[in-house]
C-alpha positions in Angstrom: 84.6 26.7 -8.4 84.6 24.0 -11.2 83.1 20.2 -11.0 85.3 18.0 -12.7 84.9 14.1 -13.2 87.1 11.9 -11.9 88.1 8.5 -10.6 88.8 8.1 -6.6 90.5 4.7 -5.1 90.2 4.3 -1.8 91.0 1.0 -0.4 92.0 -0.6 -3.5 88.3 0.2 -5.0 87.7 3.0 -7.2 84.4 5.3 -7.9 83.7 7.8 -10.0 83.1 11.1 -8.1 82.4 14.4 -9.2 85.0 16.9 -7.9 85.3 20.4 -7.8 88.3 22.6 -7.9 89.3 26.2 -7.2 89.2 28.0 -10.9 92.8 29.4 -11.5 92.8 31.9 -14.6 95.1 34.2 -15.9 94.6 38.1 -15.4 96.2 41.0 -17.3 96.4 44.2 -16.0 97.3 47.6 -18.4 98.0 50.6 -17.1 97.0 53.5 -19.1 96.8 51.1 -21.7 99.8 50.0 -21.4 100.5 46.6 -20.0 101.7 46.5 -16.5 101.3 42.5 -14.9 99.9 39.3 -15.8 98.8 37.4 -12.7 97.4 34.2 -12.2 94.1 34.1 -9.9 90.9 33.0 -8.7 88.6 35.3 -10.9 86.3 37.7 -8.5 86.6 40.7 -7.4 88.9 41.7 -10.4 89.0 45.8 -9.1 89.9 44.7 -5.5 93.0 42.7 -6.4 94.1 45.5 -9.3 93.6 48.2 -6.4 95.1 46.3 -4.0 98.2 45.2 -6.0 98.8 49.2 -6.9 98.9 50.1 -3.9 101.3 47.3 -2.3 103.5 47.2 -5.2 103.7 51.2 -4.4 101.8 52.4 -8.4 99.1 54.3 -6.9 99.4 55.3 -3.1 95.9 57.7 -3.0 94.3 56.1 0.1 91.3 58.1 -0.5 90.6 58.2 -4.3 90.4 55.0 -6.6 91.9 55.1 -10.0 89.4 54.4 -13.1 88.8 50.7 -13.2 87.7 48.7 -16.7 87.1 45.3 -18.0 88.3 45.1 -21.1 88.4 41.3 -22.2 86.6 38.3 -20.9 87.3 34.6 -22.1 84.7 31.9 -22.9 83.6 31.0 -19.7 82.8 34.9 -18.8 86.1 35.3 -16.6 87.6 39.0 -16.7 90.7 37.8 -18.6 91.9 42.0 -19.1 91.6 45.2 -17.3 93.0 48.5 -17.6 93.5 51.2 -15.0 93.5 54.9 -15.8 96.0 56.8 -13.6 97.0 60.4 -13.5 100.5 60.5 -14.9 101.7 62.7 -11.7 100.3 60.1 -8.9 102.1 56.8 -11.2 104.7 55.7 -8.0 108.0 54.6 -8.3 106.5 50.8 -8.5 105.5 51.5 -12.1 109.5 51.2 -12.9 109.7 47.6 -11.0 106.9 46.0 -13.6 106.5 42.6 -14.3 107.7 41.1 -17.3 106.5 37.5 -16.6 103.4 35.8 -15.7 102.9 36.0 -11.8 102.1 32.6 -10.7 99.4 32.2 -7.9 102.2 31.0 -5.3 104.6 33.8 -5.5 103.4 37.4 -5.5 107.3 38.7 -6.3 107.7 36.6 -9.7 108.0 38.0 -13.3 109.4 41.2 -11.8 112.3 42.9 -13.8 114.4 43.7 -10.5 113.4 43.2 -7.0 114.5 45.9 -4.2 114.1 44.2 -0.7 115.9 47.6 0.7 113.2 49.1 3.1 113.4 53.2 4.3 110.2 54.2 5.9 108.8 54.8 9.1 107.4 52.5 11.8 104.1 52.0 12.0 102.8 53.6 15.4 100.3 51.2 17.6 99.0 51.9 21.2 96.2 49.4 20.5 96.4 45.6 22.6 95.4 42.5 21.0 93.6 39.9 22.9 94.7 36.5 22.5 91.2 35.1 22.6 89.6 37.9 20.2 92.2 36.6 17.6 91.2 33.1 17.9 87.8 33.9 17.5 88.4 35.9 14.5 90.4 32.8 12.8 87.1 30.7 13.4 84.7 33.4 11.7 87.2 33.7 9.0 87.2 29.7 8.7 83.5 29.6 8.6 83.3 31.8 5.5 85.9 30.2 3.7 82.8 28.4 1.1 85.8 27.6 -1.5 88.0 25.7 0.5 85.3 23.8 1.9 84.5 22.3 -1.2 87.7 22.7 -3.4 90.6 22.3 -0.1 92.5 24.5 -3.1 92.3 28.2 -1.8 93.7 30.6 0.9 92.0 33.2 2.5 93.0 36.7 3.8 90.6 38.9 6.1 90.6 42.2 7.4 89.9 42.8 11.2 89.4 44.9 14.0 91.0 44.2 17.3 87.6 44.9 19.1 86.8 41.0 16.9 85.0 42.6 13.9 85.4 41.0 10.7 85.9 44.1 8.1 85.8 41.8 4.8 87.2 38.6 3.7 88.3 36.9 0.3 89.4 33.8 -1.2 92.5 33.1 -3.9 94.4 30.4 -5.3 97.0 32.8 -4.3 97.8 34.0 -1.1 99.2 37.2 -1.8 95.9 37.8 -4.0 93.8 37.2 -1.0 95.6 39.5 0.7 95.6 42.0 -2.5 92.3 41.5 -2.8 91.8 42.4 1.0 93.3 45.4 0.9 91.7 46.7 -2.5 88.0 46.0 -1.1 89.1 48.2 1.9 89.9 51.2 -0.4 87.2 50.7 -2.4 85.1 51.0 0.7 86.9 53.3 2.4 87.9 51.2 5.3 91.5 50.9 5.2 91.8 53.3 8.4 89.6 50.6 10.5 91.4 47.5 9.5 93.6 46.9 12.5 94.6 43.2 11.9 95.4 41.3 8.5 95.1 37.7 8.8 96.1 34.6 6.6 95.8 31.2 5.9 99.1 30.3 5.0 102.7 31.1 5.3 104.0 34.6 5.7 107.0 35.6 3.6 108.3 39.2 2.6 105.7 40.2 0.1 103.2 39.7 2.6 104.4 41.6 5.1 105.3 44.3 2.9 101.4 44.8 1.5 100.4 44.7 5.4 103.0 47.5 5.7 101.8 49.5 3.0 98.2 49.2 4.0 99.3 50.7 7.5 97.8 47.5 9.1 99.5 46.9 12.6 99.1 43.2 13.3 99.8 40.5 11.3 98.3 36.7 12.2 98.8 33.7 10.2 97.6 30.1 10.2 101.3 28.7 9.6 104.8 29.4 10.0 107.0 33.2 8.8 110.0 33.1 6.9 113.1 34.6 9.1 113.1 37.5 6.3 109.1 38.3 7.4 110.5 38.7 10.9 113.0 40.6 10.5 111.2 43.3 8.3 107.9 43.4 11.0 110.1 44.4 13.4 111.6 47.1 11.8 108.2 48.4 10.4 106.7 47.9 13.6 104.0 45.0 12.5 103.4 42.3 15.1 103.7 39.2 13.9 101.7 36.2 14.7 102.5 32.8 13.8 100.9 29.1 14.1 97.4 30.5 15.5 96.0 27.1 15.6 93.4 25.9 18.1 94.7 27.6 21.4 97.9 28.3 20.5 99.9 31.1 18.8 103.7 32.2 18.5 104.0 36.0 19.2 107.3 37.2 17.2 107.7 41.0 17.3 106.2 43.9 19.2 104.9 41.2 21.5 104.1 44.5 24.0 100.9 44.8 22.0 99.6 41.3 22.8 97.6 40.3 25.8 96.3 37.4 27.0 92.9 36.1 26.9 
């Protein structure tokens, strides 16, 4: 976060106040030296979001070994500004061909792309696991509780990764939604627990690009604080991701594979 002065009027009478705001910085991302993305971000956990953006934008699908990761640039207030990821030429994926060619702006994790194919062939993902109504509630409020940035700035989204037993795998903060959720994803593989994150939950909206990085990190449930787009329905059912909407309080709106979801 970054304090900023500025002048607040409430009831006609205005203070200065000191403010502080979620840091959103600009991230470029090389592939073999070669650039592949610029993204906008909250800077942090720089080799999470790269390793997480590979993978869901289907570059490097290795579950189980991590590409070389390095900073190359920073900017004057120490941000990462540059990296570059060293990938076997053989295990580059298709994605490499769909690269950006724009700036990806915080709000929209399809921007700047050269094409977009929205044509999905795959297989469903396979869940005999039940999620507990009350278990997901609980893990909203844990993930709430550790959301420091928003409590100060209001101006960041968060993404966690759960298990439906109610532990809380990891969780991050973004300017961008899609970044917490790349972000997410990346500290899984880096740790090496993608195969025990059974639930992906965010803060905002769910649209396509969501639901595809929840598909491509095998991730059977998908819970959000607000509403899904009719596209994000439509692909969780055929990818076999249960989608939940508006969990707020004591309330949720089950979309697809509502088999898996039990009451608490």
């Amino acid at each position: 976060m970054q304090s900023v002065k500025a002048l607040k009027i409430q009831q006609g009478i205005a203070s200065e106040v000191e403010d502080f705001l979620t840091v959103e910085e600009i991230l470029s991302i090389s592939i073999n030296g070669e650039s592949y993305t610029m993204t906008m971000r909250t800077p942090g956990n720089e080799e999470a979001l790269t390793r997480g953006i590979l993978l869901s934008e289907d570059v490097y699908n290795d579950l189980h070994t991590n590409p070389v990761f390095s900073v190359i640039e920073k900017n004057e207030f120490n941000y990462i500004t540059k990296v570059n990821v060293d990938i076997p030429e053989e295990k580059i994926g298709k994605g490499i061909l769909t690269k950006r060619n724009l700036v990806s702006v915080s709000s929209c994790g399809m921007c700047g792309k050269d094409e977009m194919d929205l044509t999905w062939v795959g297989e469903k993902i396979i869940c005999h696991q039940k999620l507990n109504t009350k278990v997901l509630h609980q893990l909203f409020q844990k993930m709430s509780a550790l959301q420091e940035n928003f409590k100060y700035s209001g101006g960041s989204h968060a993404s966690a990764a759960c298990t439906v037993a109610g532990e809380l795998l990891v969780m991050h903060e973004d300017i961008g939604r899609h970044n917490a959720v790349d972000k997410v994803i990346g500290s899984l593989l880096l740790e090496n627990k993608l195969e025990q994150a059974q639930i992906l939950l965010v803060s905002g909206r769910v649209s396509y690009e969501i639901v595809n990085k929840c598909y491509r990190a095998g991730i059977p449930f998908l819970a959000a604080v607000s509403a899904p787009s009719s596209m994000a329905v439509r692909y969780c059912q055929q990818m076999g991701i249960t989608l939940l909407a508006f969990c707020r309080e004591d309330k949720m709106t089950v979309y697809t594979q509502e088999e898996r979801v039990e009451q608490g």
